[in-house]
C-alpha atoms as a printed R data frame, in Angstrom:
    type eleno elety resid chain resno       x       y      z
1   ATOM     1    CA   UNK     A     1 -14.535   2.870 38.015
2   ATOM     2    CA   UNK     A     2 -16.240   6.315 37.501
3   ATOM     3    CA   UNK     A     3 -20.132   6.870 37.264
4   ATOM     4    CA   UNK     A     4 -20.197   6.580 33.368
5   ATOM     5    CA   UNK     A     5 -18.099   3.274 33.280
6   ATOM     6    CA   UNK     A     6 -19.992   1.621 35.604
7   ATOM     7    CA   UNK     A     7 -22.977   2.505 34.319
8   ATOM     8    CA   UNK     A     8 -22.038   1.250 31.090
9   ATOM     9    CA   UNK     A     9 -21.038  -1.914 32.491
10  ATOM    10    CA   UNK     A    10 -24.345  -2.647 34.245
11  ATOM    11    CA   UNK     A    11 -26.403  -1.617 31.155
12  ATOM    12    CA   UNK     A    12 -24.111  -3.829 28.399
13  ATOM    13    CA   UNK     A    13 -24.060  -6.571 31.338
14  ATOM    14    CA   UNK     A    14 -28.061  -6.614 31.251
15  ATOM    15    CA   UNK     A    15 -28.700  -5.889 27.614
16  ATOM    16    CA   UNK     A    16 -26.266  -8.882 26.771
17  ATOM    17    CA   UNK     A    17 -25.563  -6.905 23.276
18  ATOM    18    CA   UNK     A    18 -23.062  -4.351 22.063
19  ATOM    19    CA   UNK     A    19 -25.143  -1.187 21.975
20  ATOM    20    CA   UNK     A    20 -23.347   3.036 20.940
21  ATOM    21    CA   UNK     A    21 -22.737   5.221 23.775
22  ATOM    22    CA   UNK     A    22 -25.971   6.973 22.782
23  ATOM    23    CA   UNK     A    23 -28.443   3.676 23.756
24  ATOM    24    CA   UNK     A    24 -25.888   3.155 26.514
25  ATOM    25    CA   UNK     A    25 -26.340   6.687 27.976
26  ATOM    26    CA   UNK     A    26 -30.019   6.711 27.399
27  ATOM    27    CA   UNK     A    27 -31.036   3.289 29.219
28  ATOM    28    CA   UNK     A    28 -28.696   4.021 31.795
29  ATOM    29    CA   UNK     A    29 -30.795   7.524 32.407
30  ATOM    30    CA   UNK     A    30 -33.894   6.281 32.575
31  ATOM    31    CA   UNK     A    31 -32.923   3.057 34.397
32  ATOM    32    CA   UNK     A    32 -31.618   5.341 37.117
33  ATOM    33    CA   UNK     A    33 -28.005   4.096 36.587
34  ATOM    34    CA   UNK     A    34 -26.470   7.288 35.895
35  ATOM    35    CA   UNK     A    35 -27.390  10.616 37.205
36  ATOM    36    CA   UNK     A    36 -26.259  13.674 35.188
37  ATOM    37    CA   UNK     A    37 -27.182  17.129 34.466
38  ATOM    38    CA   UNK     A    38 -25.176  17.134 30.971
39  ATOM    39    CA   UNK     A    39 -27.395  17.873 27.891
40  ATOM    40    CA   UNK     A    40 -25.369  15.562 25.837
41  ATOM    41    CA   UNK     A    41 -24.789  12.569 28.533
42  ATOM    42    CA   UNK     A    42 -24.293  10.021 25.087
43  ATOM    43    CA   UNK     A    43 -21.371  12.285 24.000
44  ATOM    44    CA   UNK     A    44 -19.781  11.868 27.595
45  ATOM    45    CA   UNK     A    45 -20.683   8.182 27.371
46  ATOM    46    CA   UNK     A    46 -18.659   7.764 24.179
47  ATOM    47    CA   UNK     A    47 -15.452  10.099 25.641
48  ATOM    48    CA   UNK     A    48 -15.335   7.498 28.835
49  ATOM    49    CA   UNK     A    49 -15.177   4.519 27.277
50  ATOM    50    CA   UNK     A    50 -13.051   5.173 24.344
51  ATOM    51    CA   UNK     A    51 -10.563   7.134 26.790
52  ATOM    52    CA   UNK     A    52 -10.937   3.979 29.308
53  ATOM    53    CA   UNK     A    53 -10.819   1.450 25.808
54  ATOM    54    CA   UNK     A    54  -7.424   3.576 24.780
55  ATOM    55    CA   UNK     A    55  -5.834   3.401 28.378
56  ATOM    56    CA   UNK     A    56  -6.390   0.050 29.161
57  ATOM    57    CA   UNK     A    57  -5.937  -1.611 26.139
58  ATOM    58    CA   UNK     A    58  -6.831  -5.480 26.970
59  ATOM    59    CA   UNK     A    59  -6.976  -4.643 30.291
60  ATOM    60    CA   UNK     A    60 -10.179  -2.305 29.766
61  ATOM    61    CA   UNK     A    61 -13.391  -4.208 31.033
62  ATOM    62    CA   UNK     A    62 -14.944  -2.779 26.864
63  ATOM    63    CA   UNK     A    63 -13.865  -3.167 23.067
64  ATOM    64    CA   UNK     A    64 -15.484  -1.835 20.030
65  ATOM    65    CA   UNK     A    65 -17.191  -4.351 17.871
66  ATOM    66    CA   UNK     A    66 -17.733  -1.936 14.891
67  ATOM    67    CA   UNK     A    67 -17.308   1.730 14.295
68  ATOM    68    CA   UNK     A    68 -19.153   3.906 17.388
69  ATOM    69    CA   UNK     A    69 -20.364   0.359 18.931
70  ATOM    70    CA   UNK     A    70 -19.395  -0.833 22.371
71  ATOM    71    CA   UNK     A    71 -19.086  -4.120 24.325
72  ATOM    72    CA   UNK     A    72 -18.084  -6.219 27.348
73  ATOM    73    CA   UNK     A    73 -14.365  -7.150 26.687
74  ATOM    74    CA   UNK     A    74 -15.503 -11.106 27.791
75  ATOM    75    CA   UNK     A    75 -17.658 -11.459 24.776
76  ATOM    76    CA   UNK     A    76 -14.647 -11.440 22.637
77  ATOM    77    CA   UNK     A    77 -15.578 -14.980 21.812
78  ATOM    78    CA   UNK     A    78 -18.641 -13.586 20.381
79  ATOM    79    CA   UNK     A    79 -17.227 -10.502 18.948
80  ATOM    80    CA   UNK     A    80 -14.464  -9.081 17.313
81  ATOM    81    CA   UNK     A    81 -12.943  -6.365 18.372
82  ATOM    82    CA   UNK     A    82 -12.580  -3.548 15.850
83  ATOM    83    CA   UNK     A    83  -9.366  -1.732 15.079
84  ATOM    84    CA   UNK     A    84  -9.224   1.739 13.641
85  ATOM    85    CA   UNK     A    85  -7.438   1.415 10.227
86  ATOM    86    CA   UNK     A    86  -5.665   4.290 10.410
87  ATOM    87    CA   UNK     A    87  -2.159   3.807 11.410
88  ATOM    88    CA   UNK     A    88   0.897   6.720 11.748
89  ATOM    89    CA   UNK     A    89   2.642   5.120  9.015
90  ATOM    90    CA   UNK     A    90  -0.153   5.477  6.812
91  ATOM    91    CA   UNK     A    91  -0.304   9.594  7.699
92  ATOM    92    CA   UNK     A    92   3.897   9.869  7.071
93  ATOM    93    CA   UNK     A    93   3.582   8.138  3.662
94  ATOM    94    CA   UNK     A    94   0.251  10.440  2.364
95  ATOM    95    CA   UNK     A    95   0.950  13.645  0.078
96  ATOM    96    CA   UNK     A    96   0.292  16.455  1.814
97  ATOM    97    CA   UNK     A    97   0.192  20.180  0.210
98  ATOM    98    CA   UNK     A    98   3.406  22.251  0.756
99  ATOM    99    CA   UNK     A    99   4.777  25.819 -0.787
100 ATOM   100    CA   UNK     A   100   8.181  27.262 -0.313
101 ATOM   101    CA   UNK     A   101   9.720  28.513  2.813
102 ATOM   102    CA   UNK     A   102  10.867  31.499  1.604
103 ATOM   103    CA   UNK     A   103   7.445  32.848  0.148
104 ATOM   104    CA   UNK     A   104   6.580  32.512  3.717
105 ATOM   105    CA   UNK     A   105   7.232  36.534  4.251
106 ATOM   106    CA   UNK     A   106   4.921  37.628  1.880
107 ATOM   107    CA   UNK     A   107   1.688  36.069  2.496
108 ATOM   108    CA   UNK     A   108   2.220  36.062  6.614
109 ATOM   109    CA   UNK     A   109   4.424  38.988  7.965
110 ATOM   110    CA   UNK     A   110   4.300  38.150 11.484
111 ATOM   111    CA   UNK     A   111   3.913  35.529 13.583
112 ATOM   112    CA   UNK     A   112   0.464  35.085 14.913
113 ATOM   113    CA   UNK     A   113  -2.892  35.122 13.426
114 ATOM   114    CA   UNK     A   114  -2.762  37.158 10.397
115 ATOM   115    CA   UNK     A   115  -6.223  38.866  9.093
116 ATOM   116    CA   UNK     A   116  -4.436  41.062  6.382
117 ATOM   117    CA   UNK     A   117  -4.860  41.094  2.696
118 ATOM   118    CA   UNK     A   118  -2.934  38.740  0.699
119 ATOM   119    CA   UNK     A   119  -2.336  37.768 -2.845
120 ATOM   120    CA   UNK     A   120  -4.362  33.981 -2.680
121 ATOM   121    CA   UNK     A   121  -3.919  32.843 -6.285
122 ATOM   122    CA   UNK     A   122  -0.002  33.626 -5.687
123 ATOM   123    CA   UNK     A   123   0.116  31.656 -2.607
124 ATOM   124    CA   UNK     A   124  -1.976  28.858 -4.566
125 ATOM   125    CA   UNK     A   125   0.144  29.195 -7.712
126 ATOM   126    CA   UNK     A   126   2.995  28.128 -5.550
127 ATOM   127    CA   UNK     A   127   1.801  24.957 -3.733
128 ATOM   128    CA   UNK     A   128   2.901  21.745 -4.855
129 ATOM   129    CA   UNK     A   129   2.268  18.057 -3.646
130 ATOM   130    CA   UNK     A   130   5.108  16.276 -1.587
131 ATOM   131    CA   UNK     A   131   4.783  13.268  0.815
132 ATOM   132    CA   UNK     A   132   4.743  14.553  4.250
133 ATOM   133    CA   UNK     A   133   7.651  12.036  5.415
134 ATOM   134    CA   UNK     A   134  10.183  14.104  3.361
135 ATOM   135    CA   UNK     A   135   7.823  17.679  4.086
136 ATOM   136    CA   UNK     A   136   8.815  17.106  7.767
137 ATOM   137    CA   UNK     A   137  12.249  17.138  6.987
138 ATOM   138    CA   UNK     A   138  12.921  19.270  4.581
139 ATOM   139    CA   UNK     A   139  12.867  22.922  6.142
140 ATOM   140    CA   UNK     A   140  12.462  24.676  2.817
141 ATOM   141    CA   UNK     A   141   8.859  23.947  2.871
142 ATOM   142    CA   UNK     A   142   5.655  25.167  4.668
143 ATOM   143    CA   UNK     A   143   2.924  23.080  5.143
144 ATOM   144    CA   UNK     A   144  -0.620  24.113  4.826
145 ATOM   145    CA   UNK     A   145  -2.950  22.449  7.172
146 ATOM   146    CA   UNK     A   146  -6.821  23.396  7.758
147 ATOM   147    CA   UNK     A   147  -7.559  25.031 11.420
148 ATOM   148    CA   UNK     A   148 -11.738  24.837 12.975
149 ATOM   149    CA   UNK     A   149 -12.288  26.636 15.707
150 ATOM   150    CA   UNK     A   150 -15.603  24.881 16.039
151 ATOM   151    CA   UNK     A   151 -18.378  27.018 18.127
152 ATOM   152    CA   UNK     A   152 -22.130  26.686 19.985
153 ATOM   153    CA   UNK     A   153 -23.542  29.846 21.138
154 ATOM   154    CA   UNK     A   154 -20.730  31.080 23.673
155 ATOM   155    CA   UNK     A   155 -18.756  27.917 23.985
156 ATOM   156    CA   UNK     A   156 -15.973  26.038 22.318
157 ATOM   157    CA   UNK     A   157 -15.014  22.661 21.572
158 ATOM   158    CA   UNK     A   158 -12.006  21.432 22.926
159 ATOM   159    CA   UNK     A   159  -9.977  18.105 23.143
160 ATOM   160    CA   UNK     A   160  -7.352  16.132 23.913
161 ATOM   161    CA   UNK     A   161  -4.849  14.866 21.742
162 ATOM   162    CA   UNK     A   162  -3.526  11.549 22.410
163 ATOM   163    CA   UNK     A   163  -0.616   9.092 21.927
164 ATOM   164    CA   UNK     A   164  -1.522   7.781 18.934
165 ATOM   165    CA   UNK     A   165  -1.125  11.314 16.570
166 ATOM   166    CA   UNK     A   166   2.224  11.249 15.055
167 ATOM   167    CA   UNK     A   167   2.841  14.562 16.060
168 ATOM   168    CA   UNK     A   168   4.665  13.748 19.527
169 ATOM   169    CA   UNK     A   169   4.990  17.462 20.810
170 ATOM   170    CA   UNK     A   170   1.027  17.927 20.609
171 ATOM   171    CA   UNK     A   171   0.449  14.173 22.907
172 ATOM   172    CA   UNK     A   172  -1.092  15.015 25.968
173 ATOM   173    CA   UNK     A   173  -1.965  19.064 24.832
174 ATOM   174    CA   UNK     A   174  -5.731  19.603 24.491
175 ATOM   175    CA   UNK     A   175  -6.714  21.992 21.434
176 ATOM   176    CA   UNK     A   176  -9.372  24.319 20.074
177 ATOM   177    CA   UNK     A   177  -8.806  23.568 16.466
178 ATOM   178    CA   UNK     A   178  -9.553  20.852 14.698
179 ATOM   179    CA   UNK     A   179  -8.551  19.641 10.680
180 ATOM   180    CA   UNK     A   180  -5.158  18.855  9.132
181 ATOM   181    CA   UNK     A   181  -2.932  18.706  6.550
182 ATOM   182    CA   UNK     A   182  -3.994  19.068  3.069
183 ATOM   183    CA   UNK     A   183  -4.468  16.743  0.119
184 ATOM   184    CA   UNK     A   184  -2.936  17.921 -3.168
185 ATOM   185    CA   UNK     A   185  -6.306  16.362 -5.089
186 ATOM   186    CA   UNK     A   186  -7.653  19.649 -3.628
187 ATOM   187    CA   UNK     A   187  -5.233  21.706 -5.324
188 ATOM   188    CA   UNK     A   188  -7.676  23.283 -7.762
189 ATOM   189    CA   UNK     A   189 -10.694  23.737 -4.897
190 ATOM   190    CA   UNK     A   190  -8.051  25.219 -2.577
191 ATOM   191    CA   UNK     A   191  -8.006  28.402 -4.946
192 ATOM   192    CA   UNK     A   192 -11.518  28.965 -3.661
193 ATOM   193    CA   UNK     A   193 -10.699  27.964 -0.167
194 ATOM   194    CA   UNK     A   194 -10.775  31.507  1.473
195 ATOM   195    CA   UNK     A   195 -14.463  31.547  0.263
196 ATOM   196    CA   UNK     A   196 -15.829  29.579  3.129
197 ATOM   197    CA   UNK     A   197 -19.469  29.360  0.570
198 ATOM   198    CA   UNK     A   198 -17.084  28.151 -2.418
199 ATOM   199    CA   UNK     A   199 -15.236  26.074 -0.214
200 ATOM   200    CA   UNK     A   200 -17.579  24.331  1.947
201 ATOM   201    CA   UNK     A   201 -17.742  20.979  0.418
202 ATOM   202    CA   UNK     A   202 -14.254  20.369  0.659
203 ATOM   203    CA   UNK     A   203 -14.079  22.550  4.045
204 ATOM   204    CA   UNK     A   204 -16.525  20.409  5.636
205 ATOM   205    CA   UNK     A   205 -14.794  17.285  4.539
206 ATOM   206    CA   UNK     A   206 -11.543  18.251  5.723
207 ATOM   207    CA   UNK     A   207 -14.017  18.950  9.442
208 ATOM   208    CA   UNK     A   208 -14.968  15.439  8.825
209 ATOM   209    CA   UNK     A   209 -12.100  13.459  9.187
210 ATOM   210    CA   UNK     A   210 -11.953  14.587 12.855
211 ATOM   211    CA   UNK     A   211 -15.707  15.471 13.788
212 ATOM   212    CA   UNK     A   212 -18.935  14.129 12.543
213 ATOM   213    CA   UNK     A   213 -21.749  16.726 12.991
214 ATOM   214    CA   UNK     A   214 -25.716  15.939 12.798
215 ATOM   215    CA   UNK     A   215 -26.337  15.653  8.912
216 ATOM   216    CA   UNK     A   216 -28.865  18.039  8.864
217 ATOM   217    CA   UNK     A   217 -26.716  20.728 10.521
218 ATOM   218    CA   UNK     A   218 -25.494  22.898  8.336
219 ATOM   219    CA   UNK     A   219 -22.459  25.175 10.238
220 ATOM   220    CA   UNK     A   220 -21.722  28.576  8.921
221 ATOM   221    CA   UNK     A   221 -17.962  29.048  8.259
222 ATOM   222    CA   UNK     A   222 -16.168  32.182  8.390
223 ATOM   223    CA   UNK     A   223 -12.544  32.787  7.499
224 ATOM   224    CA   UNK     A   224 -10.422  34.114 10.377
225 ATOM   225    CA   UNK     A   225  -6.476  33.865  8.953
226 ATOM   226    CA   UNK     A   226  -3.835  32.644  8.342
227 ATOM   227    CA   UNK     A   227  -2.179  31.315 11.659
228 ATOM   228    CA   UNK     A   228   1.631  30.637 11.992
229 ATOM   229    CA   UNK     A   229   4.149  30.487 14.848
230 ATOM   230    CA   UNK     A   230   8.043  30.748 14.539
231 ATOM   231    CA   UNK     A   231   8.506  29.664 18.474
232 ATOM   232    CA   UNK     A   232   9.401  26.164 17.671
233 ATOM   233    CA   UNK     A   233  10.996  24.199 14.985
234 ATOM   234    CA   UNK     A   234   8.247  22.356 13.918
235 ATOM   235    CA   UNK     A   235   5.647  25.381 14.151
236 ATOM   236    CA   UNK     A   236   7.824  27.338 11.534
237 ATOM   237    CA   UNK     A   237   6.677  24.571  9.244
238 ATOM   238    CA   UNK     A   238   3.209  24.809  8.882
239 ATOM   239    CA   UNK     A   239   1.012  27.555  8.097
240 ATOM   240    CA   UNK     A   240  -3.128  27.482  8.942
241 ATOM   241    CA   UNK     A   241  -6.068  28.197  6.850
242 ATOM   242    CA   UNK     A   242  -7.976  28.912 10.284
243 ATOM   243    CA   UNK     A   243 -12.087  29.125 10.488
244 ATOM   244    CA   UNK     A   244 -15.075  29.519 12.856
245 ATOM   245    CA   UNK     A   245 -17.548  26.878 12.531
246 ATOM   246    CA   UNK     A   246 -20.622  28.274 14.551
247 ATOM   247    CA   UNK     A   247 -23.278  25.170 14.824
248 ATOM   248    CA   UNK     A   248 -26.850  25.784 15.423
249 ATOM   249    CA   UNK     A   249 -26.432  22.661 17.357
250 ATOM   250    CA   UNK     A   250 -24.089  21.045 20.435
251 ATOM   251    CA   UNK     A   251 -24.391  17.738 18.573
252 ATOM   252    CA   UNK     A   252 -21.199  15.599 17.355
253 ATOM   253    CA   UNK     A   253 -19.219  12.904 17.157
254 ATOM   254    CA   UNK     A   254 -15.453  12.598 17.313
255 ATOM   255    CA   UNK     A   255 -14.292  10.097 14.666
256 ATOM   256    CA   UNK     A   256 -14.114   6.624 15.916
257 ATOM   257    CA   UNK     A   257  -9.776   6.597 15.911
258 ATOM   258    CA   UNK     A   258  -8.876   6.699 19.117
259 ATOM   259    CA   UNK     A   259  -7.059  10.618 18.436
260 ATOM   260    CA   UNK     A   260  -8.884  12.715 19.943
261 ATOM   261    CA   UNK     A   261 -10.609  12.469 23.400
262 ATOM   262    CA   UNK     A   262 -12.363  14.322 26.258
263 ATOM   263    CA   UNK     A   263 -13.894  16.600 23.541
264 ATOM   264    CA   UNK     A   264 -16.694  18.876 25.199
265 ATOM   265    CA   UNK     A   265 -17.856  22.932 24.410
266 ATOM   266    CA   UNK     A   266 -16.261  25.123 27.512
267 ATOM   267    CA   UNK     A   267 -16.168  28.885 27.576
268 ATOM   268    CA   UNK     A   268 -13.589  30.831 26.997
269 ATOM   269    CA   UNK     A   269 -13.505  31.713 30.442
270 ATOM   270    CA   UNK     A   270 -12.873  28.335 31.200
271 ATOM   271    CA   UNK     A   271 -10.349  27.268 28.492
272 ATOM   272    CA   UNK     A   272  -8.405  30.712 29.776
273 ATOM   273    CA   UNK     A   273  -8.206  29.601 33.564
274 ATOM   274    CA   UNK     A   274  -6.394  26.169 32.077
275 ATOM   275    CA   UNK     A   275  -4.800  27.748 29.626
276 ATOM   276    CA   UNK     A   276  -1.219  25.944 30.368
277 ATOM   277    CA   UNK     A   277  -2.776  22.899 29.045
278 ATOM   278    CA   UNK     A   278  -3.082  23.772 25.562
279 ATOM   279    CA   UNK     A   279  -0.812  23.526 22.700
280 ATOM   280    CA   UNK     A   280   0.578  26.676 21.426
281 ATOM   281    CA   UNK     A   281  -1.229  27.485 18.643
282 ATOM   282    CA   UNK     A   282  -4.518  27.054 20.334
283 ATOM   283    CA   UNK     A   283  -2.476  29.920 22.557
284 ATOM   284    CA   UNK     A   284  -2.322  32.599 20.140
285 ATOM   285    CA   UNK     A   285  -5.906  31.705 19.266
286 ATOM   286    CA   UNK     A   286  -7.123  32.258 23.049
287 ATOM   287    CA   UNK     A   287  -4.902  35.534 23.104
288 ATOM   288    CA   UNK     A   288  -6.752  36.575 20.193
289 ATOM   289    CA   UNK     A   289 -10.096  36.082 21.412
290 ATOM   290    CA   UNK     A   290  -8.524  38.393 24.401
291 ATOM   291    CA   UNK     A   291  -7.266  41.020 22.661
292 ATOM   292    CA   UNK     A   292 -10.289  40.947 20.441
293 ATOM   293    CA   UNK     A   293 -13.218  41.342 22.436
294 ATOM   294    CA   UNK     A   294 -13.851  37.524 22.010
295 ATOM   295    CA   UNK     A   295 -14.750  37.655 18.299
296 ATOM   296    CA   UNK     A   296 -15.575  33.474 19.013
297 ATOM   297    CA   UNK     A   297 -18.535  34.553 21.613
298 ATOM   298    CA   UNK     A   298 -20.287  36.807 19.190
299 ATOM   299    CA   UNK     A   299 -22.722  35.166 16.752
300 ATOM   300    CA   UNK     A   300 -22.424  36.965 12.690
């Protein structure tokens, strides 16, 4: 059992309560029960015991007893343990946002990240709503999905993608961007949705499904591309509306699901020397930031 586990343990063990990974973290600190030189030791907290929680399963000495609340697994006569409600089956059978396959050429000529000029309202004009169980078999479609690149100062956030995604050649990749496929009740917004200060509502709510920031923060957005890769089958499918998020603060949550884990900010130095671990469009994104001076580590 690791430093943050056991600490956690001890603390829920004395407290005799479920308590978040933030009053966890913090009566564990100032109990002397974990040492740490983290700035954000709640966010680590949370990361531990939802990757032990998702690894273990029953075996895992914690549950959840609501959304972002943790206890002792042997108080399950007490509690109940809560279950995210969102299921793959549910994602297959949503309607997602698709255009045709063979505009593809004339909004993104290459493969890459793509910070030309292109016609938007043509590109919007052609989008159309589909359920994304027949969009991921029908070829003749693209797929636009929402990309953050989500920033502090010089560092980014990355994660880990696990298991439970439905997309099975991402489990096990860690990323840099976060969001996902579009909902065609946005239709009408998305015309705006190159304007990150048009967009931002609906920007920030797409953000949201993934990452819950402070709710007085209030991230700058700035358009980087459209991103597309024609390596592998199912990356010739999809095409990303990709943004910076720059936050004036390192404080977030990932969304209590049990999708994402081992989320922290690293440099790009660092995400570079592990680079193999990533999927591949978080590759061409990290070449980009290469062959670009590393755009991410400058502040607009």
């Amino acid at each position: 059992m690791g430093q943050f586990t056991k600490a956690a343990y001890e603390v829920l063990k004395r407290e005799k309560r479920p308590l978040t990974a933030r009053e966890i973290a913090e009566i564990a600190v100032k109990d002397g029960l974990l040492r740490t030189s983290g700035r954000t030791p709640w966010q680590t907290m949370k990361s531990k015991l939802s990757t032990n929680i998702l690894s273990r399963g029953s075996e895992s000495l914690f549950m959840r007893v609501e959304e972002g609340r943790f206890s002792l697994r042997a108080w399950k006569g007490f509690y109940s343990e809560h279950i995210a409600s969102r299921f793959k089956k549910a994602l297959f059978d949503e309607d997602i946002v698709v255009f045709p396959a063979g505009s593809l050429k004339k909004y993104v000529p290459r493969s890459g990240l793509y910070v030309g000029n292109l016609d938007r309202n043509a590109l919007m004009g052609e989008c159309r709503a589909m359920r994304r169980r027949e969009a991921e078999e029908d070829v003749s479609v693209i797929q636009l999905v929402s990309v953050f690149v989500v920033r502090y100062e010089d560092r980014i956030l990355t994660y880990k993608r696990t298991k439970r995604l439905p997309e099975s050649r991402l489990h096990g990749y860690y990323s840099i961007g976060f969001g996902g496929h579009l909902n065609p009740d946005d239709l009408k917004p998305l015309l705006n949705i190159f304007d990150p200060e048009m967009a931002a509502p609906l920007l920030l709510r797409e953000l949201g499904e993934e990452l819950r920031l402070d709710r007085a923060e209030i991230p700058k957005l700035r358009y980087r591309g459209l991103l597309y890769d024609d390596s592998r089958p199912v990356s010739k499918q999809h095409l990303g509306i990709t943004y910076d998020v720059c936050l004036g603060s390192e404080e977030f949550e990932i969304g209590e699901r049990g999708f994402l884990m081992d989320a922290k900010f690293e440099t790009l130095e660092e995400i570079i020397f592990r680079r193999d671990e990533f999927e591949n469009w978080s590759w061409i994104l990290i070449h980009e930031e290469q062959e670009c001076n590393h755009p991410l580590l400058k502040q607009n």
